[in-house]
N, C-alpha and C positions, 0 to 999 in steps of 0.2 A: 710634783707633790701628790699626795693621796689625797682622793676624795673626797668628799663629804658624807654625810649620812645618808643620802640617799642611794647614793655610790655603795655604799656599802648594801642598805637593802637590796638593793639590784642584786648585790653581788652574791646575797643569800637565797636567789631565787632558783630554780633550775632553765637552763636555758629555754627550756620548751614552751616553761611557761613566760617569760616574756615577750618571747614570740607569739604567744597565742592568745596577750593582753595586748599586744600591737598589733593585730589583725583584729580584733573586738573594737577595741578605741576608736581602730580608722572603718570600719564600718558602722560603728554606730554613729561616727563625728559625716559621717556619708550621709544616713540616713535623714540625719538633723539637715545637713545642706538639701537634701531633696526633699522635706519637709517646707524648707522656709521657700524653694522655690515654686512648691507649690499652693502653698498661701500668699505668696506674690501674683502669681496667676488669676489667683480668685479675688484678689481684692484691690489688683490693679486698676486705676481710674480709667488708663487707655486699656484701647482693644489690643491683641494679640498678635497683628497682623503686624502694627504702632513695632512692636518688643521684639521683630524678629529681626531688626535692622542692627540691635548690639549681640546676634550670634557671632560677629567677625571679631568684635571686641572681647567679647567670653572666651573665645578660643585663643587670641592673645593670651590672656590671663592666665586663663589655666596652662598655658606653655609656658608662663614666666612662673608658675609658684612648680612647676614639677622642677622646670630647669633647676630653682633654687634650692630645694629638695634632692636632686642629684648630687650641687655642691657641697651642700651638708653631710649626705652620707659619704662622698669621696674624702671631706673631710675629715670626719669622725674616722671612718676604715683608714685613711691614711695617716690618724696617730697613732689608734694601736697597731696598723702594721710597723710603724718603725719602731714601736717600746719592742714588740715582739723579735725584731732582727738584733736590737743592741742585745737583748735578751741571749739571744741565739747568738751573737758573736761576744758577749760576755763568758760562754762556755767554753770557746777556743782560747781564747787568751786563760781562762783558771786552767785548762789544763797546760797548756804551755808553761805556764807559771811554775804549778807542781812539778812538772816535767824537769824544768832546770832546774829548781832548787835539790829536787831529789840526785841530779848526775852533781851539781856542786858540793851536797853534803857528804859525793863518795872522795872528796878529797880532802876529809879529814880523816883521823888519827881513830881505832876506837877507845870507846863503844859508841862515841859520839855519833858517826855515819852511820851505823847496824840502829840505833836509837831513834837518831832522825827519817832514816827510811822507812821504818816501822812505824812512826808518827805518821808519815804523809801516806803510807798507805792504807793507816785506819781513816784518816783524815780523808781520802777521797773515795771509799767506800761509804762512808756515810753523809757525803757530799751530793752523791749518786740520789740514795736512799730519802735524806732531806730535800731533793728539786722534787722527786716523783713522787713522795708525801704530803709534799706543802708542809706550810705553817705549822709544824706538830711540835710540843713542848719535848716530844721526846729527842730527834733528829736535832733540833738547836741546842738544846742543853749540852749535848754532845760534841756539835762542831763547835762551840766554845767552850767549851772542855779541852778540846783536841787544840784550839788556836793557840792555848795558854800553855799546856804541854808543849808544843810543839815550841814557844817562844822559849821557854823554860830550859829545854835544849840546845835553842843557838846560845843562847846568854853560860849554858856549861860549856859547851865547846868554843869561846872566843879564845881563848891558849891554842886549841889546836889550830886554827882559821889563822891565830896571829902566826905561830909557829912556818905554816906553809904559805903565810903568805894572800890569803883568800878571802880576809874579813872584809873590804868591801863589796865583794862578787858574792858573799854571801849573805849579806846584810840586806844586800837589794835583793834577792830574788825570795827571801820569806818576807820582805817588808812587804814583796806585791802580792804574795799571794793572800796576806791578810787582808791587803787592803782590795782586792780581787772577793774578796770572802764580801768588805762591805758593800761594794758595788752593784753584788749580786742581790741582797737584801736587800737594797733600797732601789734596783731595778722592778722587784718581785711584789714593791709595795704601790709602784705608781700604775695608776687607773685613770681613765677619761675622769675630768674636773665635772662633778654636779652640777655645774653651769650649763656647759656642752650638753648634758641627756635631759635634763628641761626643756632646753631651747630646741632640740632633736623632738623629744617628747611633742612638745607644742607646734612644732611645725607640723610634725605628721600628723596632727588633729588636724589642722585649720587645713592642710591642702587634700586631706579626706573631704570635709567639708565642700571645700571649691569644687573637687570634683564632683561629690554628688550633686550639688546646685549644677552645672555644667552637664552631665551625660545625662539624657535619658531614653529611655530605651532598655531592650532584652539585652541587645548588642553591645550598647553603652556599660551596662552592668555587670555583665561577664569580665570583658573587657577591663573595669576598675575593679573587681575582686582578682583577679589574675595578678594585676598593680599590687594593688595593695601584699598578696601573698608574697610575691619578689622581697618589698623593702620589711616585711616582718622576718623573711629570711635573711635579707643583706642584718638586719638592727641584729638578728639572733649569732651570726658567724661576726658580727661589731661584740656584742657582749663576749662569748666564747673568746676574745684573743684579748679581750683587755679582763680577765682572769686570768694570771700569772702561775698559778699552784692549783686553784681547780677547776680551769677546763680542761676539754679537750686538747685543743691547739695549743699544747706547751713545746717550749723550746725543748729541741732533739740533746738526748745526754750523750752520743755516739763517742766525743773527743774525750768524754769522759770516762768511758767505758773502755776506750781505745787506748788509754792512760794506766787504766786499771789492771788491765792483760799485762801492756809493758810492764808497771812498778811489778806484778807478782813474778816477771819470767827474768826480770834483773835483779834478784840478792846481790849483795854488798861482793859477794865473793866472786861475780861475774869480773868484776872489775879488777880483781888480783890478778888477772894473768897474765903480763908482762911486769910485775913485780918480781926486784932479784930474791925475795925472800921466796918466790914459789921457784926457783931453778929457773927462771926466765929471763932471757938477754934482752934487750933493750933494743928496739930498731937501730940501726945504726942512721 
C-alpha cells in the first residue's frame, strides 16, 4: 500500500538533499553523543582509570547497534529492491500481453483487426511515454481513453471472434492487458510504509549518537564521518528506487520499445500472404 504523508514529503524532496539531511542528523546526533560523553567525564564521581574497565563493554555495544543498523538498511534496500524487479518484470508481461493480443486481433474479419491494431499501437506508444513521464494528467487521461477505445472494439468485433471461432483466445488476452494496465498503477503507487523511514530515521540518530559517545580521537572521527557518508548514500540509492516515476532507477522500457518497432513493422497486411484471396496456396 502507499505511504503516508511523510512518504510523500520525502518523496517531494530531491535526492541530494535527503542525503545531505542524513549526514547532518547523524553528525550532529554524534556530536550530542560526544558531548554527553564528555560531561560524563567531568562529573563522574569515580576516577577515569575506575571507567576504562567498560571500553570492552562500549565496544560490544557499538558492534551490536551498527550490526542492527546493517539490518535495517538490508532491510529497507531489500523492499524497494523487489517493488523495483516486480516493476521491471511487470514490463515484460504488458508487453507480452499487447504482443498477443495484437497477432489475435489479426484473426479477425475487417476493419475490426486494422482498428484494433491501431488501438494497441497508439495504446503502447503512450504507455512508453506515460512510465518515462510519471504521474502526468496528460499521459493517463490518454491511456484511459485508449483502454475504453480499445474495449469498445473488442465488444464491435465479437461477430467476427464468434464468426472464426476466437472469442475466448481473444477475450483473454485484452482482458490482461487491461488488467496488466492496473497492476502497473498500483505497482508505480507503492512506497516504503512511514513506519519503516521513522524507525530508519531514528535509528540512524541514536547509533550516530552511540558512536560518537564511543570513538574518540582524530582517527576515531574520520573514521565515523566516512560511516556515516556510506549510509547517507545507501539511505539516498534506498529513496531513488522506492520512486517509481521520479527517480532515477526506473524500471528499463526496452520490451516496450522492442514491442513498439515490431507492432510498426507488422501492418495487418503482413499477415495476408498465405491468404487465397492474395493468389496464395496454402501450405500443404
Amino acid at each position: 500500500m502507499r505511504g503516508g504523508s511523510l512518504t510523500d514529503w520525502l518523496s517531494s524532496l530531491p535526492i541530494s538533499a535527503i542525503g545531505l539531511f542524513t549526514l547532518c542528523l547523524m553528525i550532529v546526533s554524534a556530536i550530542a553523543g560526544h558531548y554527553v560523553r564528555k560531561m560524563q567525564r567531568r562529573w563522574s564521581s569515580r576516577n577515569w582509570e575506575e571507567s576504562e574497565a567498560s571500553i570492552a563493554q562500549e565496544g560490544y555495544l557499538l558492534g551490536g547497534v551498527l550490526g542492527l543498523l546493517g539490518l535495517l538498511l538490508a532491510f529497507s534496500f531489500g523492499m524497494v529492491l523487489n517493488r523495483y524487479e516486480e516493476r521491471r518484470e511487470l514490463v515484460m508481461l504488458e508487453a507480452n500481453a499487447i504482443g498477443t493480443a495484437y497477432l489475435r486481433a489479426q484473426l479477425l474479419d475487417e476493419p475490426h483487426r486494422s482498428r484494433l491494431g491501431n488501438l494497441l499501437l497508439a495504446y503502447t506508444n503512450n504507455r512508453i511515454k506515460f512510465a518515462a513521464h510519471g504521474e502526468t494528467d496528460q499521459y493517463r487521461s490518454t491511456n484511459d481513453r485508449l483502454l475504453i477505445e480499445i474495449w469498445a472494439a473488442v465488444r464491435s468485433a465479437r461477430s467476427s471472434a464468434l464468426a472464426h471461432g476466437v472469442t475466448t483466445g481473444l477475450l483473454i488476452a485484452f482482458n490482461e492487458v487491461i488488467d496488466l494496465d492496473a497492476e502497473r498503477k498500483v505497482a508505480w503507487q507503492l512506497r516504503v510504509p512511514s513506519e519503516v523511514l521513522l524507525l530508519l530515521l531514528a535509528y540512524l540518530s541514536v547509533t550516530a549518537g552511540v558512536v560518537g559517545y564511543a570513538i574518540d580521537g582524530p582517527r576515531g572521527r574520520r573514521a565515523a564521518l566516512v560511516l556515516f557518508l556510506l549510509i547517507a548514500l545507501s539511505l539516498s540509492v534506498i529513496t531513488d528506487l522506492n520512486r517509481a516515476q521520479s527517480g532515477r532507477a526506473r524500471e528499463a522500457q526496452a520490451p516496450m520499445l522492442m514491442l513498439l518497432e515490431s507492432l510498426k513493422s507488422q501492418p495487418p497486411q503482413v499477415f495476408e500472404k498465405f491468404d487465397a484471396s492474395h493468389g496464395q496456396s496454402l501450405p500443404q
